[in-house]
C-alpha positions as a LaTeX table, in Angstrom:
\begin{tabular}{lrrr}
\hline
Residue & $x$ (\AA) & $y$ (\AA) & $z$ (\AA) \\
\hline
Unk1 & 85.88 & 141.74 & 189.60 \\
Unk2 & 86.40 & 142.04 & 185.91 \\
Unk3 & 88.45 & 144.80 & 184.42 \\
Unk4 & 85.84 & 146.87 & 182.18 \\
Unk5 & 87.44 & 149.33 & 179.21 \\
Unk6 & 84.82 & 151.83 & 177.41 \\
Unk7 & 84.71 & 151.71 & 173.94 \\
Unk8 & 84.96 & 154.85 & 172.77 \\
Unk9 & 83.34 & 154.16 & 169.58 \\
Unk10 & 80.11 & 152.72 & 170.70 \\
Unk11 & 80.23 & 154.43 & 174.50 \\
Unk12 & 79.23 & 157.80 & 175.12 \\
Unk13 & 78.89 & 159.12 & 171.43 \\
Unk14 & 76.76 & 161.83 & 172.27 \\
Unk15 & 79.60 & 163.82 & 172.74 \\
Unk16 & 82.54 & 164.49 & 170.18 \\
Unk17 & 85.03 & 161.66 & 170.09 \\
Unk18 & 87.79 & 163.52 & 172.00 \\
Unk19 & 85.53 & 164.37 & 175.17 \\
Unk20 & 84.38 & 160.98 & 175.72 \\
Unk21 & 87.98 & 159.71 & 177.27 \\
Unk22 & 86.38 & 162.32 & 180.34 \\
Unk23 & 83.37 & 161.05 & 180.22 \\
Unk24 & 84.93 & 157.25 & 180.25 \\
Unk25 & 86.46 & 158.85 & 182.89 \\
Unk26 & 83.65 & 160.41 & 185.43 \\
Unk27 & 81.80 & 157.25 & 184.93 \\
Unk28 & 84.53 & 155.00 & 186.63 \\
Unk29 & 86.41 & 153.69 & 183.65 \\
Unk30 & 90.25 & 153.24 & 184.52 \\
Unk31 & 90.53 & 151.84 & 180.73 \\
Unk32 & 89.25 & 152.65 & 176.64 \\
Unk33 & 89.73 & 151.32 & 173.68 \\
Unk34 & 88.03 & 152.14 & 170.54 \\
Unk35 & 88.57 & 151.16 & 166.89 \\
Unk36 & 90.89 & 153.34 & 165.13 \\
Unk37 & 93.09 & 156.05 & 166.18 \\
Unk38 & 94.29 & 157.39 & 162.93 \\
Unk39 & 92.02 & 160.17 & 162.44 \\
Unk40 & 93.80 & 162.50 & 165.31 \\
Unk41 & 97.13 & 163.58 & 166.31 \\
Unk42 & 98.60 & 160.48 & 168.58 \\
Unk43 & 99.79 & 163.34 & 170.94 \\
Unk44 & 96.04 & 164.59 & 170.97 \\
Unk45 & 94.83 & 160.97 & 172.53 \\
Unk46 & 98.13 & 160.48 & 174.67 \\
Unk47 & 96.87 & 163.81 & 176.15 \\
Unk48 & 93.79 & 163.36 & 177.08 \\
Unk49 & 94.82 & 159.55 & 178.43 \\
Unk50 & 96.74 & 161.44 & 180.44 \\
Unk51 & 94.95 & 164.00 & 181.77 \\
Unk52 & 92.05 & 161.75 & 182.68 \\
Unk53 & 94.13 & 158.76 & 184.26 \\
Unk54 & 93.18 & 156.14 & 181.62 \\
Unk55 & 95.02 & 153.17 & 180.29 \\
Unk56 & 94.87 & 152.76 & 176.37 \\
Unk57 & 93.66 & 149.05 & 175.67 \\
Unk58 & 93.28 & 148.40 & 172.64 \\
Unk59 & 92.83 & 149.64 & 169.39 \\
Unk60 & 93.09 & 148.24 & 165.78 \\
Unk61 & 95.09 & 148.00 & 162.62 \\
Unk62 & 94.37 & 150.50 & 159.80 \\
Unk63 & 91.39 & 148.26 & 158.01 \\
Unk64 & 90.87 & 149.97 & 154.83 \\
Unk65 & 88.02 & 152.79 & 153.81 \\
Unk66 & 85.50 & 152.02 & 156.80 \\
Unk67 & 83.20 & 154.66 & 155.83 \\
Unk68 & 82.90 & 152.59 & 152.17 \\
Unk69 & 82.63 & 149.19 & 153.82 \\
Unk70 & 85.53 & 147.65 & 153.90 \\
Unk71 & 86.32 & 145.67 & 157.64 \\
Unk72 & 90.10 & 144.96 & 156.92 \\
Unk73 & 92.27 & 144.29 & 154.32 \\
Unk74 & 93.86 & 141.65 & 155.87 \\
Unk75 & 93.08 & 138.63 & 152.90 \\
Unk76 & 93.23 & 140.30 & 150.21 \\
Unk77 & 96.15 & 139.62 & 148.25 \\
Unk78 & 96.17 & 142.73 & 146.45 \\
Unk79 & 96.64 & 145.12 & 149.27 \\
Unk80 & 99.38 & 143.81 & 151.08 \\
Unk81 & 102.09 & 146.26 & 150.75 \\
Unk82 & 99.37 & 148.39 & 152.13 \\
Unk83 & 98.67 & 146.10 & 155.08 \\
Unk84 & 102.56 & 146.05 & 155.50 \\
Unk85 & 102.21 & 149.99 & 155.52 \\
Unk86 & 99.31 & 150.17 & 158.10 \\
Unk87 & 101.44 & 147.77 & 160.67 \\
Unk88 & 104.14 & 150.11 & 160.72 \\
Unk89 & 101.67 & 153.14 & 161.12 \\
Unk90 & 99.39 & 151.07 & 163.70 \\
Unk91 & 103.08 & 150.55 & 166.05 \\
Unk92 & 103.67 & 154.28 & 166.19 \\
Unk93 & 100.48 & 154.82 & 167.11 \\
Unk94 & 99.91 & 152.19 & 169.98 \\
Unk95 & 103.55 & 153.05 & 170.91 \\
Unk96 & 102.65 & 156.62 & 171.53 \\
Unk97 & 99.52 & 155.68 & 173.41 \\
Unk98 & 101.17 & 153.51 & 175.58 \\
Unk99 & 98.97 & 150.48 & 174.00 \\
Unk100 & 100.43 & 146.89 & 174.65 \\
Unk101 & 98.07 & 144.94 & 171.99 \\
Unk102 & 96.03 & 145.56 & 168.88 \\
Unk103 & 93.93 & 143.61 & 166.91 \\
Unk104 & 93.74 & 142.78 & 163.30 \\
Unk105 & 90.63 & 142.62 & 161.51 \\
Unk106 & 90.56 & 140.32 & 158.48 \\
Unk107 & 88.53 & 141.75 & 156.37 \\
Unk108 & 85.46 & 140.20 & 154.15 \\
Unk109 & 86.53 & 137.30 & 151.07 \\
Unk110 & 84.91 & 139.36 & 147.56 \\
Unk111 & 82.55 & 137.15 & 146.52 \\
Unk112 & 83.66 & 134.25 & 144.03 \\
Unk113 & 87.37 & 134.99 & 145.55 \\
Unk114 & 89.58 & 131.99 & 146.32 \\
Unk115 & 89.23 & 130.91 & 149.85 \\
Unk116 & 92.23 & 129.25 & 150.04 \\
Unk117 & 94.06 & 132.37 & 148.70 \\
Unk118 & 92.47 & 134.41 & 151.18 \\
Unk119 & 93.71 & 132.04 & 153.90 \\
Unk120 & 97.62 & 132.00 & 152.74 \\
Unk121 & 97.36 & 135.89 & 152.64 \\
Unk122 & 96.09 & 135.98 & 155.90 \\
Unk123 & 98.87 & 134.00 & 157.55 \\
Unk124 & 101.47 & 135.17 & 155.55 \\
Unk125 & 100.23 & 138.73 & 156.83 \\
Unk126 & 100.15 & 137.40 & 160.48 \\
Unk127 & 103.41 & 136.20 & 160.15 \\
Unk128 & 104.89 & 140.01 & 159.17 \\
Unk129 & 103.12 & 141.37 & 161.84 \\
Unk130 & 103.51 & 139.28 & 164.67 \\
Unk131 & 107.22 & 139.31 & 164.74 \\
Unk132 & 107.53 & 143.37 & 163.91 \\
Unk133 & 104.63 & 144.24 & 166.52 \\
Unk134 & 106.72 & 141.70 & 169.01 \\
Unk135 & 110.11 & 143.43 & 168.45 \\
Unk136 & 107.68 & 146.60 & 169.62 \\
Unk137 & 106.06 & 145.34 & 172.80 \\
Unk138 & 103.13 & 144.46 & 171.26 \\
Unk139 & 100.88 & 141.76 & 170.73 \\
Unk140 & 98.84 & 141.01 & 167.72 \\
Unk141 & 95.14 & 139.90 & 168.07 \\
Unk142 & 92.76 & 138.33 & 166.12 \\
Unk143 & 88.66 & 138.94 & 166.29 \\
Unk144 & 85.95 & 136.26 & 165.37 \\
Unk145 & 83.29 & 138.29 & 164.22 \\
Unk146 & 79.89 & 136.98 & 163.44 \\
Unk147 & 78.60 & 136.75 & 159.57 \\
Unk148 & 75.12 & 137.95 & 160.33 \\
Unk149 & 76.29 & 141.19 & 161.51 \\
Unk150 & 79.31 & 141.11 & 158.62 \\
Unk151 & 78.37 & 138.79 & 155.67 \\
Unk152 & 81.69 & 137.31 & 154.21 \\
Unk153 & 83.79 & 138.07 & 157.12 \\
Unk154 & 86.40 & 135.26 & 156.67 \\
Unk155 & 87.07 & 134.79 & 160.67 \\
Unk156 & 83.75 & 133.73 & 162.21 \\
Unk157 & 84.89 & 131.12 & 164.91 \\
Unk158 & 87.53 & 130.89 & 167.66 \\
Unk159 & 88.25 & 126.93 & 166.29 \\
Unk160 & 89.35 & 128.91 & 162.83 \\
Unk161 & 90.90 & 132.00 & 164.84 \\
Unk162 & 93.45 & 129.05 & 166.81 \\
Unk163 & 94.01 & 127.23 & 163.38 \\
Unk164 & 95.24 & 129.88 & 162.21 \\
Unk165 & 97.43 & 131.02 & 165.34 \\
Unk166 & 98.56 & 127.59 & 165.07 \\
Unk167 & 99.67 & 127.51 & 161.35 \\
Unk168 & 101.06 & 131.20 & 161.77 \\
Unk169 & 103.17 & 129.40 & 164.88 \\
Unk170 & 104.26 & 132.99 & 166.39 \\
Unk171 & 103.95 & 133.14 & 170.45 \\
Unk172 & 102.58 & 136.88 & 169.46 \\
Unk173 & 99.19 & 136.24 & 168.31 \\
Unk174 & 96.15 & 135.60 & 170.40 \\
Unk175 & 92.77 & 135.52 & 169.98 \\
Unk176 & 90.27 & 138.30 & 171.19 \\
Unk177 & 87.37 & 137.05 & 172.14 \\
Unk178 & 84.18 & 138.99 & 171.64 \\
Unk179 & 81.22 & 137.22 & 173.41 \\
Unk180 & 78.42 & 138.95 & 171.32 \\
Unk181 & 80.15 & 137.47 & 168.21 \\
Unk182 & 81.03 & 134.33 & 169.81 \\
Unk183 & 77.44 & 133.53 & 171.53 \\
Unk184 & 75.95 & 134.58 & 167.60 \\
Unk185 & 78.34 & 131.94 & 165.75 \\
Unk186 & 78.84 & 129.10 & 168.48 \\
Unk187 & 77.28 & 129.52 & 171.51 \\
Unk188 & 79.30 & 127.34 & 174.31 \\
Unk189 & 81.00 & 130.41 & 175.97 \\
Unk190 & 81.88 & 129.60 & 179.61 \\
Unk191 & 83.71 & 126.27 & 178.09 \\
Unk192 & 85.60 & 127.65 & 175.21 \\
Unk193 & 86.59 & 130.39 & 177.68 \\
Unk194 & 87.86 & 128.28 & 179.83 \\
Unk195 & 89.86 & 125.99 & 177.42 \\
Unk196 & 91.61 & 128.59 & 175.50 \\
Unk197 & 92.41 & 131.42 & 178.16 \\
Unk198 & 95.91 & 131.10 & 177.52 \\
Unk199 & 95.66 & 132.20 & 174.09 \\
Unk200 & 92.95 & 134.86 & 174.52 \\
Unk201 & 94.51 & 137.95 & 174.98 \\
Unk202 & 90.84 & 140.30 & 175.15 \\
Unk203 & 87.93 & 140.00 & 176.33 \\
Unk204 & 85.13 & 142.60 & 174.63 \\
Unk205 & 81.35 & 142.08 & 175.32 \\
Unk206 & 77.43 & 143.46 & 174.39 \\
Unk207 & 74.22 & 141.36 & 175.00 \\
Unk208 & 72.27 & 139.05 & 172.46 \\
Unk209 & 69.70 & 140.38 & 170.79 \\
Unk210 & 70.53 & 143.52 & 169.86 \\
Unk211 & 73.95 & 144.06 & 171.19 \\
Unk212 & 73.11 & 146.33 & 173.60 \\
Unk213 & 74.57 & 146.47 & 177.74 \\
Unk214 & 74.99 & 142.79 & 179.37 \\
Unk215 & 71.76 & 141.84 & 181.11 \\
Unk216 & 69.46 & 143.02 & 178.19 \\
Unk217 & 68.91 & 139.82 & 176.49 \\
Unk218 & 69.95 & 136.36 & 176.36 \\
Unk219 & 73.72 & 135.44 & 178.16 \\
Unk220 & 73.89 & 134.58 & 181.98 \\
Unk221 & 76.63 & 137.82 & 182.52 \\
Unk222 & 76.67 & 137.34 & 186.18 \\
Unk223 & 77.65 & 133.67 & 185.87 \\
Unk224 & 79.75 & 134.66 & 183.07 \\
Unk225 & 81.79 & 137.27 & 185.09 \\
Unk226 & 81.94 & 135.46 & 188.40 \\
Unk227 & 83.59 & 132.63 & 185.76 \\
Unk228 & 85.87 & 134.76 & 184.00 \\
Unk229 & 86.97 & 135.52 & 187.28 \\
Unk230 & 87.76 & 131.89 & 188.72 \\
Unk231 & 89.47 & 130.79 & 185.80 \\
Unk232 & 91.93 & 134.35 & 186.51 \\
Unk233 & 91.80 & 135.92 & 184.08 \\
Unk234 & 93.99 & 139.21 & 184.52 \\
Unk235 & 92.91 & 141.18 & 181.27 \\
Unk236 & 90.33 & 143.91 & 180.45 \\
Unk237 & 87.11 & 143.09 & 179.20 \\
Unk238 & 86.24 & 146.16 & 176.78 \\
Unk239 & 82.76 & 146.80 & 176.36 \\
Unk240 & 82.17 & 147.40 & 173.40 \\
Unk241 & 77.87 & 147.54 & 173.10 \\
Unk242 & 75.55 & 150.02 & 171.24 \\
Unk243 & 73.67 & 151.43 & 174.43 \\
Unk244 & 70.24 & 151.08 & 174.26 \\
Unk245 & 69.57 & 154.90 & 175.56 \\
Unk246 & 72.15 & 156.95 & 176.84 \\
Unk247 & 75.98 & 155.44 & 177.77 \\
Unk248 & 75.43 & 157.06 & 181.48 \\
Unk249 & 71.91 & 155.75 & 181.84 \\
Unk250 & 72.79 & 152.01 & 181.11 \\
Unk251 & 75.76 & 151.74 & 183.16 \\
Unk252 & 73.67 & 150.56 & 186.17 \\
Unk253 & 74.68 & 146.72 & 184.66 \\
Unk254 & 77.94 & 147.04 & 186.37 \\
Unk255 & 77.39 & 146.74 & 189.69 \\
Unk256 & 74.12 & 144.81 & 189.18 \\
Unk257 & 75.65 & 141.82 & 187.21 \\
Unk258 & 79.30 & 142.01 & 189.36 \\
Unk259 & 78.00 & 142.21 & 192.64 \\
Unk260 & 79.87 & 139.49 & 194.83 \\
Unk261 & 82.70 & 138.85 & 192.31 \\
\hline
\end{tabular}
């Protein structure tokens, strides 16, 4: 049986973002992850993973003022002394959360910006922080996200995402595979899956339409899981979906779309 993490971002946000790692808790999860950690005390979240038993998955580099739109600086050419800044900041952090991998979000190309340029920054950028997340413990992700959801994004397909792994050539960069963005972009999911597990190092999921929990729309999730799990893969699979009433109501699709695996 898969290995779900609750998102702490999109799970259980009824409550105040510190009390949901009990919540994650009382409703089963042994893992979370969430999408920044930079707006509390690490010791405040290495507490509370603590006290509730819970395994910090995942969480990402610093990506530039969310709140004013921005989804990662990591192509911009201009900001990379501040990218270089937000790796070092992002390794304290997992380090003191006891966080093995974190992803890097690219960021959107301004419009009318060089492609190319935005290409060469992102590898060069890789580059930096594969090898000082590596001499941490930690690996270094990469997340396809979808353009409908995030016009511009430059990473929109896991072909790109291992293009880029491959030019970057560091054995500390994977690809985390999101299947809402994935099954939005390219569809295909079982077989791309399957022929790139070795360099997909997270799994994160929500249905499609709508992004809500798996087994509200479109994707076959119990063939999906019972497939994740033949191929063995070991990881978590984070969910990371906008619930479509309450976090505790929807959580039925658990044992509904895993039962047998």
């Amino acid at each position: 049986m898969p290995k779900f993490a609750a998102n702490l971002t999109m799970l259980f946000t009824e409550l105040p973002f510190v009390e949901r790692f009990q919540a994650a808790a009382e409703a089963g999860f042994k893992g979370v992850e969430y999408l920044f950690p930079y707006d509390f005390p690490a010791e405040v979240l290495a507490a509370e993973l603590k006290k509730h038993g819970l395994t910090q998955v995942l969480h990402n580099l610093p990506a530039g003022d969310w709140a004013g739109g921005e989804r990662g600086i990591a192509v911009l050419p201009e900001r990379v002394e501040e990218f270089r800044a937000g790796v070092d900041r992002a390794i304290a952090y997992a380090t003191a959360l006891g966080c093995t991998q974190v992803n890097c979000l690219a960021g959107i190309v301004p419009a009318g910006a060089c492609q190319n340029t935005a290409r060469r920054t992102f590898v060069d950028n890789l580059r930096f922080a594969a090898d000082k997340l590596k001499a941490a413990g930690i690996k270094l992700l990469i997340e396809p996200i979808n353009t409908y959801d995030i016009p511009g994004f430059f990473l929109s397909r896991t072909a790109q995402a291992l293009e880029i792994i491959a030019e970057v050539g560091s054995d500390n960069l994977f690809v985390q595979y999101d299947i809402y963005h994935a099954q939005r972009m390219e569809g295909e999911l079982g077989n791309t899956i399957a022929r790139n597990l070795a360099q997909i190092g997270h799994i994160q999921l929500a249905d499609n339409p709508g992004r809500n929990e798996p087994g509200s729309g479109e994707i076959n999730y119990p063939w999906l899981f019972a497939h994740i799990d033949r191929l063995g893969y070991s990881g978590w699979i984070g969910c990371e979906y906008k619930p479509a009433a309450g976090t505790r109501e929807g959580l039925g699709w658990i044992d509904r779309l895993t039962a047998g695996n």
